[in-house]
C-alpha positions, 0 to 999 in steps of 0.5 A: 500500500502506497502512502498516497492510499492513506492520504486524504485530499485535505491532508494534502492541501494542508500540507502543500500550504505548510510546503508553500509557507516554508518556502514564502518565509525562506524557512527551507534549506537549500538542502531540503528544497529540492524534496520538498518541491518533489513532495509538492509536485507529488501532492498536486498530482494527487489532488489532481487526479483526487479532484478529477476522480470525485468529478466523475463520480459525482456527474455518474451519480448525478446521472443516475438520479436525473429523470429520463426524458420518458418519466416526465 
């Protein structure tokens, strides 16, 4: 089991805003820069595809509760 199948889309976002306040306040090491930019690269991806997959759960959902032209 991947890391990613534990993380939620919220814990996500907060880290990528922990990442991004690091580096607006010069708070990374040139050390570390280079990790965390992968990490958050890696934790945009994952709310891409998080965010796509909800999409098209929703509208198929939706879809299915829509009533067809012939039950009106």
């Amino acid at each position: 089991m991947k890391m990613e199948d534990k993380l939620t889309y919220s814990e996500a976002i907060a880290e990528l805003e922990s990442i991004m306040d690091e580096m607006e306040n010069d708070n990374i090491s040139v050390d570390l820069l280079s990790e965390k930019v992968k990490r958050a690269s890696m934790l945009i991806r994952f709310c891409r595809e998080k965010l796509t997959l909800t999409e098209k759960e929703v509208g198929e959902i939706l879809k299915d509760i829509k009533p067809h032209d012939d039950e009106r």
